[in-house]
Structures are given as C-alpha cells and as structure tokens.
Biopython code that builds the backbone (N, CA, C, O; Angstrom):
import numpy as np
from Bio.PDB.StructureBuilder import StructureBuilder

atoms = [
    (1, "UNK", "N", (7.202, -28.230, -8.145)),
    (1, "UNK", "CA", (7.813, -26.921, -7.996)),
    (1, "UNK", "C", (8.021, -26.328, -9.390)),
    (1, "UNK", "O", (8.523, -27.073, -10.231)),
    (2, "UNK", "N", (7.737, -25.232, -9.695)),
    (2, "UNK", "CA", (7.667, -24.582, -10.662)),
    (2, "UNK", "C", (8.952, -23.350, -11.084)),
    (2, "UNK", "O", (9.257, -22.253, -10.617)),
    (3, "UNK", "N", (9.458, -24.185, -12.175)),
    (3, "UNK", "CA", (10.784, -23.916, -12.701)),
    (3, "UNK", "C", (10.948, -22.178, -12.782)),
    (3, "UNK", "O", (10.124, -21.465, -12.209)),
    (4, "UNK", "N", (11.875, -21.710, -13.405)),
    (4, "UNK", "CA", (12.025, -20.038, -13.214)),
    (4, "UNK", "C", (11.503, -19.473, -14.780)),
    (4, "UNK", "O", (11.352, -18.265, -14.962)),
    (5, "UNK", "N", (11.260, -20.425, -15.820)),
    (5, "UNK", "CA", (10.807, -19.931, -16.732)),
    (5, "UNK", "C", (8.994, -20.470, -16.921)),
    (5, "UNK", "O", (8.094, -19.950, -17.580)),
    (6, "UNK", "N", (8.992, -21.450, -16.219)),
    (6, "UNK", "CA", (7.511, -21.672, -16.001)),
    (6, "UNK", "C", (7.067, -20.275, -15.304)),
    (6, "UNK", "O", (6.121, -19.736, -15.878)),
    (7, "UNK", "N", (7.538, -19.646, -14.260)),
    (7, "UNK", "CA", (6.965, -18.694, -13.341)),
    (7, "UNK", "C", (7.312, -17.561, -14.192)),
    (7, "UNK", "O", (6.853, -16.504, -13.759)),
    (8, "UNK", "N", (7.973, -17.464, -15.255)),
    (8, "UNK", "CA", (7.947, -15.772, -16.041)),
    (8, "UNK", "C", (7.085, -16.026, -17.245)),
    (8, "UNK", "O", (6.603, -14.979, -17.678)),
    (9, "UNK", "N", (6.606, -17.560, -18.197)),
    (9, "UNK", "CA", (5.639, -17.377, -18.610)),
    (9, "UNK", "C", (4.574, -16.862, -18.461)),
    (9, "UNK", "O", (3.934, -16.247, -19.314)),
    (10, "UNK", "N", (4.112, -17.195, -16.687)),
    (10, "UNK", "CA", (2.721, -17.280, -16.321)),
    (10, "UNK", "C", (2.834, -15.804, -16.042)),
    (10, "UNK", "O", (1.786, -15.323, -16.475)),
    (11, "UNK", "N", (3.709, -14.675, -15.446)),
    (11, "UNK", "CA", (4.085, -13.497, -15.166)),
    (11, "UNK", "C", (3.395, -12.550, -16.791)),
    (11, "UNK", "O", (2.552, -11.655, -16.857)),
    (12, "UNK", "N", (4.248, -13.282, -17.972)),
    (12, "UNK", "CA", (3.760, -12.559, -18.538)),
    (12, "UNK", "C", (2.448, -12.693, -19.469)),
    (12, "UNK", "O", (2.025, -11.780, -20.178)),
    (13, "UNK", "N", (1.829, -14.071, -19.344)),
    (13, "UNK", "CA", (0.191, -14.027, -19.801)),
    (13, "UNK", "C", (-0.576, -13.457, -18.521)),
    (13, "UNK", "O", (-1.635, -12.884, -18.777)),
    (14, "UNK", "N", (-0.268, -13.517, -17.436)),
    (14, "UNK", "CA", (-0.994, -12.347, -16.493)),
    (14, "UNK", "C", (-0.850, -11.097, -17.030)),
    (14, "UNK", "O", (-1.942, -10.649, -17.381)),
    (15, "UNK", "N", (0.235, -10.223, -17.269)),
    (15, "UNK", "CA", (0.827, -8.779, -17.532)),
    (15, "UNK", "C", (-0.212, -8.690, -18.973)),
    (15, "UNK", "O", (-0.891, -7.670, -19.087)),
    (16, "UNK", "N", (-0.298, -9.590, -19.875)),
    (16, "UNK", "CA", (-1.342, -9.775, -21.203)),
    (16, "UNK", "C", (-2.344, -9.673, -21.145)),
    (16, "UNK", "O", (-2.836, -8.984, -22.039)),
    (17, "UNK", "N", (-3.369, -10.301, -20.029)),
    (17, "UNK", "CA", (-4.708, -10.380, -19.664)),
    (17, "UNK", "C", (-4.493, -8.998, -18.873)),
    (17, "UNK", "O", (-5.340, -8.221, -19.313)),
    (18, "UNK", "N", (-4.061, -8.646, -18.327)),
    (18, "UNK", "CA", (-3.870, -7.229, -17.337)),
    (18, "UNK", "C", (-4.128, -5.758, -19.006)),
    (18, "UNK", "O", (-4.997, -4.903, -19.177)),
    (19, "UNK", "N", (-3.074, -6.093, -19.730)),
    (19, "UNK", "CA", (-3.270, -4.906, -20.653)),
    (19, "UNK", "C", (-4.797, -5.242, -21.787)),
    (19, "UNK", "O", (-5.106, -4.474, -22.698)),
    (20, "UNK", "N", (-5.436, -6.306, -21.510)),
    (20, "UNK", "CA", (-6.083, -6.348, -22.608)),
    (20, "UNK", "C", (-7.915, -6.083, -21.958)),
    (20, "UNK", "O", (-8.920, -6.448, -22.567)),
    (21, "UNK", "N", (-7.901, -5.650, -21.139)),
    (21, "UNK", "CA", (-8.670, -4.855, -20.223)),
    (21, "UNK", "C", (-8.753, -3.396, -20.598)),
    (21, "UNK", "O", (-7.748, -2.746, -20.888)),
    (22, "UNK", "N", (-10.445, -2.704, -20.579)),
    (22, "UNK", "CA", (-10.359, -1.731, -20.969)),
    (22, "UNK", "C", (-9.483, -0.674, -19.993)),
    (22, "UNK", "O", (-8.865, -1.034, -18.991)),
    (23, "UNK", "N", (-9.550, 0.512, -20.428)),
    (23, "UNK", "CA", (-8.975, 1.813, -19.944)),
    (23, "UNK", "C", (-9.110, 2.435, -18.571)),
    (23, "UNK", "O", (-8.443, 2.906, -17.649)),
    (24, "UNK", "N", (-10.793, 2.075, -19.090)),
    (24, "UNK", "CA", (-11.201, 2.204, -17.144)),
    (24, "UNK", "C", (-10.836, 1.159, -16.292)),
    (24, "UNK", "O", (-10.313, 1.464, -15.220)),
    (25, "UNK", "N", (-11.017, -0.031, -16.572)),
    (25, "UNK", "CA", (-10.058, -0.866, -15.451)),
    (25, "UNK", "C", (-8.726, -0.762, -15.176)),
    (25, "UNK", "O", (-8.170, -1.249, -14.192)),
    (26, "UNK", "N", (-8.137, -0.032, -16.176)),
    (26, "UNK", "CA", (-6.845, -0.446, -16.511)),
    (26, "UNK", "C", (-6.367, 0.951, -15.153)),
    (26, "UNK", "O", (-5.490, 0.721, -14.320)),
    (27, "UNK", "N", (-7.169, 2.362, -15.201)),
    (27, "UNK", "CA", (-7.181, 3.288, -14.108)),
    (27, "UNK", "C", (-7.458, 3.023, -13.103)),
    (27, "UNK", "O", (-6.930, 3.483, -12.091)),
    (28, "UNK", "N", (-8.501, 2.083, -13.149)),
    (28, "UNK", "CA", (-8.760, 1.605, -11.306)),
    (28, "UNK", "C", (-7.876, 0.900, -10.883)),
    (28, "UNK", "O", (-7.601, 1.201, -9.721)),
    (29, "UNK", "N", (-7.098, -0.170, -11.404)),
    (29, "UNK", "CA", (-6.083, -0.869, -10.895)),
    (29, "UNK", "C", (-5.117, -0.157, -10.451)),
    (29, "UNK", "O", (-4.538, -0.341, -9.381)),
    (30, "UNK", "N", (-4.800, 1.041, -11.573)),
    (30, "UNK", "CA", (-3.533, 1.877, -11.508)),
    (30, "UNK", "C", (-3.775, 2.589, -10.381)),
    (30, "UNK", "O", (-2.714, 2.721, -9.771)),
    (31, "UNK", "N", (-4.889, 3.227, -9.695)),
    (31, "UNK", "CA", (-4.954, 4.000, -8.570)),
    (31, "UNK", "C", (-4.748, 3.359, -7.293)),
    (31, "UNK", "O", (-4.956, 2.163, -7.086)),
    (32, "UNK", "N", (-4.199, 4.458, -6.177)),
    (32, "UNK", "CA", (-4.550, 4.134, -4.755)),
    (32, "UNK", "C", (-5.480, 4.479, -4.456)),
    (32, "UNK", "O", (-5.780, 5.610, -4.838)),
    (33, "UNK", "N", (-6.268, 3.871, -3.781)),
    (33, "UNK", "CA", (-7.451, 3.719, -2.818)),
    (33, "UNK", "C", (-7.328, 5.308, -2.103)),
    (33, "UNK", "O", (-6.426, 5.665, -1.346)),
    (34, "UNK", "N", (-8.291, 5.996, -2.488)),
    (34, "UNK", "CA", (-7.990, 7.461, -1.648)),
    (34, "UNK", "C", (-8.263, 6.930, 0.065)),
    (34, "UNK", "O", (-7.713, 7.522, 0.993)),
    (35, "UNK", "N", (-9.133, 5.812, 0.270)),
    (35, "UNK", "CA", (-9.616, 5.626, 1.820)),
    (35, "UNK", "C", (-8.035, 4.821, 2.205)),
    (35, "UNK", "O", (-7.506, 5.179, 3.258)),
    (36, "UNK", "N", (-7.584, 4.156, 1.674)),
    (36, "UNK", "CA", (-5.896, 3.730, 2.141)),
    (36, "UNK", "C", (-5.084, 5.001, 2.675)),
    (36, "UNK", "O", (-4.517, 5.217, 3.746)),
    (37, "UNK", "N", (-5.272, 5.859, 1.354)),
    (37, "UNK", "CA", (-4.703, 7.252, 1.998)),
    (37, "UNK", "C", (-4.781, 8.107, 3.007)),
    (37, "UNK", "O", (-3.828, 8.559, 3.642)),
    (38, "UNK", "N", (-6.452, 8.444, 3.235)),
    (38, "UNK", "CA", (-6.786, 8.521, 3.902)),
    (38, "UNK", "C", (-6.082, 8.155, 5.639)),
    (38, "UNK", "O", (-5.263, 8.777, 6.315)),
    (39, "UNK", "N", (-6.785, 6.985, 5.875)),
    (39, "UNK", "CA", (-6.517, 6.537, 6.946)),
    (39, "UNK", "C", (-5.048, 5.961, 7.237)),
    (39, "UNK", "O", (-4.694, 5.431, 8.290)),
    (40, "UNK", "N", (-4.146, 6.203, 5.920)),
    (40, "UNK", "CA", (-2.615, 5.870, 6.603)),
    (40, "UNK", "C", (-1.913, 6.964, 7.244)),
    (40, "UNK", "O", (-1.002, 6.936, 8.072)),
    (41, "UNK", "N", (-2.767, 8.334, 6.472)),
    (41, "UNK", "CA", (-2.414, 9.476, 6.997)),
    (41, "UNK", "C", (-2.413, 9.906, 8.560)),
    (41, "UNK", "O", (-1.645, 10.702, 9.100)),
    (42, "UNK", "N", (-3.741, 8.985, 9.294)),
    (42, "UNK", "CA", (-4.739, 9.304, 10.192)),
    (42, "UNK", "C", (-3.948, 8.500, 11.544)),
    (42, "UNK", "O", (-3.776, 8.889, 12.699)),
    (43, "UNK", "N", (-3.469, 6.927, 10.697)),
    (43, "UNK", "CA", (-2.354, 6.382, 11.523)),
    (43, "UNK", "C", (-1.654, 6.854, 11.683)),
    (43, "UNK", "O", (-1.728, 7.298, 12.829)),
    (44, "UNK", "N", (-0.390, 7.284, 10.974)),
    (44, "UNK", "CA", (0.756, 8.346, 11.058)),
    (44, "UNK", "C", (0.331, 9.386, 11.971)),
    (44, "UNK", "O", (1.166, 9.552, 12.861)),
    (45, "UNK", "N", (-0.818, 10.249, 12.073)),
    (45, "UNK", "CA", (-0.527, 11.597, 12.756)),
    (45, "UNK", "C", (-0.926, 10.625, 14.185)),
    (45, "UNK", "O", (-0.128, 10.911, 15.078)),
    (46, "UNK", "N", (-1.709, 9.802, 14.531)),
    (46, "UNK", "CA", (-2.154, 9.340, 15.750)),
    (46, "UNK", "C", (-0.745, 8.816, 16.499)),
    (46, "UNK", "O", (-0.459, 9.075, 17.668)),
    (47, "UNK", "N", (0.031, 8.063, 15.618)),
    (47, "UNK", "CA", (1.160, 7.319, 16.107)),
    (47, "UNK", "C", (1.973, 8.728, 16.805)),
    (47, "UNK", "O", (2.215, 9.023, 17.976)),
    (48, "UNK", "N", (2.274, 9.461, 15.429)),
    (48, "UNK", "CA", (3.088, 10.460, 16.181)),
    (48, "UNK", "C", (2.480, 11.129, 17.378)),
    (48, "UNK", "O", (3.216, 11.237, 18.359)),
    (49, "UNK", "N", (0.931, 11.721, 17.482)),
    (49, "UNK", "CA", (0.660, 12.789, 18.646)),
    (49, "UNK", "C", (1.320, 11.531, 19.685)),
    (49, "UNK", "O", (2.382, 11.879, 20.201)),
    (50, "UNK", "N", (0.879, 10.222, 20.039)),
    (50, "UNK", "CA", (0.915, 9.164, 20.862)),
    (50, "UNK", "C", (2.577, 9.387, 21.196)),
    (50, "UNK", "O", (3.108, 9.335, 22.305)),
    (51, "UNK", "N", (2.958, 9.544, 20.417)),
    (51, "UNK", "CA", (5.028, 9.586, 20.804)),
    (51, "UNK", "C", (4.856, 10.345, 21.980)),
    (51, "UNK", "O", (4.835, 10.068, 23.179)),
    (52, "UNK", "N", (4.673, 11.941, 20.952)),
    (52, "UNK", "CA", (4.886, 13.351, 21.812)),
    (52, "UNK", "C", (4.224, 13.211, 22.577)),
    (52, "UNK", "O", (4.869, 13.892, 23.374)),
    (53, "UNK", "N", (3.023, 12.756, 23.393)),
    (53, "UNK", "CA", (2.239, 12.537, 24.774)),
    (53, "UNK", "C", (3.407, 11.969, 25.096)),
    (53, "UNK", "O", (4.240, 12.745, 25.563)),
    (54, "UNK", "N", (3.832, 10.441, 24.946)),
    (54, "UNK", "CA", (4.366, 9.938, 26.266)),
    (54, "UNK", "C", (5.764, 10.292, 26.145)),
    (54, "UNK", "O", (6.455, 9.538, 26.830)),
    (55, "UNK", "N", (6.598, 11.392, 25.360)),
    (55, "UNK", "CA", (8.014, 11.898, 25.912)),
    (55, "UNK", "C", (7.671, 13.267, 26.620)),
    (55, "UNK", "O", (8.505, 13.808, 27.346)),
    (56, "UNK", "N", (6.510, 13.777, 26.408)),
    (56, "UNK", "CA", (6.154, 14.735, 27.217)),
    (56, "UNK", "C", (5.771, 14.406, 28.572)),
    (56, "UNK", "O", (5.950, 15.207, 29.490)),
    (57, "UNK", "N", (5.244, 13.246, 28.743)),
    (57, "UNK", "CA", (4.849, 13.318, 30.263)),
    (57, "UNK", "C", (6.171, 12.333, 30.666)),
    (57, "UNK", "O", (6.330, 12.344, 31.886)),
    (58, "UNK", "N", (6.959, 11.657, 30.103)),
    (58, "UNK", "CA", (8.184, 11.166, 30.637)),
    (58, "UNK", "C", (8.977, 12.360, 31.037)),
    (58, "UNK", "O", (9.235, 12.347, 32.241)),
    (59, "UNK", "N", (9.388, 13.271, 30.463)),
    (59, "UNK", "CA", (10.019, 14.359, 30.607)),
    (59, "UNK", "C", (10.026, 14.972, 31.856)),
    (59, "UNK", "O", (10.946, 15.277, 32.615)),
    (60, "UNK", "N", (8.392, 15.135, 31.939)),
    (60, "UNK", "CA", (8.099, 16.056, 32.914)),
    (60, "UNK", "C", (7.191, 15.497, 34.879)),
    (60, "UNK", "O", (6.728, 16.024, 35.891)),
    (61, "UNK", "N", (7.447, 14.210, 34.306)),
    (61, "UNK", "CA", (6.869, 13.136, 35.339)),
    (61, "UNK", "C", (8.656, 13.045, 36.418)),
    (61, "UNK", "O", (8.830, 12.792, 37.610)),
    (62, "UNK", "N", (9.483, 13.320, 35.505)),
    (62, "UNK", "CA", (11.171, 12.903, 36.436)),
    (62, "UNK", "C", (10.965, 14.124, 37.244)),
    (62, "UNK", "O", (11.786, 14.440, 38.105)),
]
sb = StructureBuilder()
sb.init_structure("model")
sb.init_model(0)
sb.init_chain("A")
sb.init_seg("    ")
for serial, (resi, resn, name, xyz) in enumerate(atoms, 1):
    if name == "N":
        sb.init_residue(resn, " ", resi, " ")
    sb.init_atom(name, np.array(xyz, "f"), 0.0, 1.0, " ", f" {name:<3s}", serial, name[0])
structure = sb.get_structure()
C-alpha cells in the first residue's frame, strides 16, 4: 500500500511529464471533446422531451 507521500511524488512527476509535452498536446488534453458535447447535449434534450411526454399523457390519461 502506498504511503500519502509516495502517492504525491508520483502525482507530481506525472504533472512534470504532463508540462514537458509540447503546446499542441498540451491543448488537446486541455480541451473537451466537442462530440462529448455534442451528444451530452442530445441526452439532456431527449431525457427532458421523454419527461414532458410522459407528464403529459399522465395528466391527461386521468
């Protein structure tokens, strides 16, 4: 098991190898995925129309 300063060494020679990467990697990492965006957007509006269908036909089914 790996002590709490063993696990912030290794934290920060990762964070080291992370900055010593050029510029352009250093932007691709930094970005979101426009297709994540995309399609979380696509979930969200589906989830919601899916609500408003079934309190609309609950509503109007009594």
């Amino acid at each position: 098991m790996s002590t709490y300063n063993e696990m912030k060494k290794k934290a920060e020679s990762d964070q080291n190898r992370i900055e010593l990467r050029s510029e352009k990697v250093r932007n691709m990492i930094g970005e979101m995925p426009s297709f994540l965006i995309r399609w979380g957007n696509t979930i969200l509006v589906v989830i919601f129309v899916l609500l408003a269908l079934i309190a609309w036909f609950a509503f109007f089914k009594k």
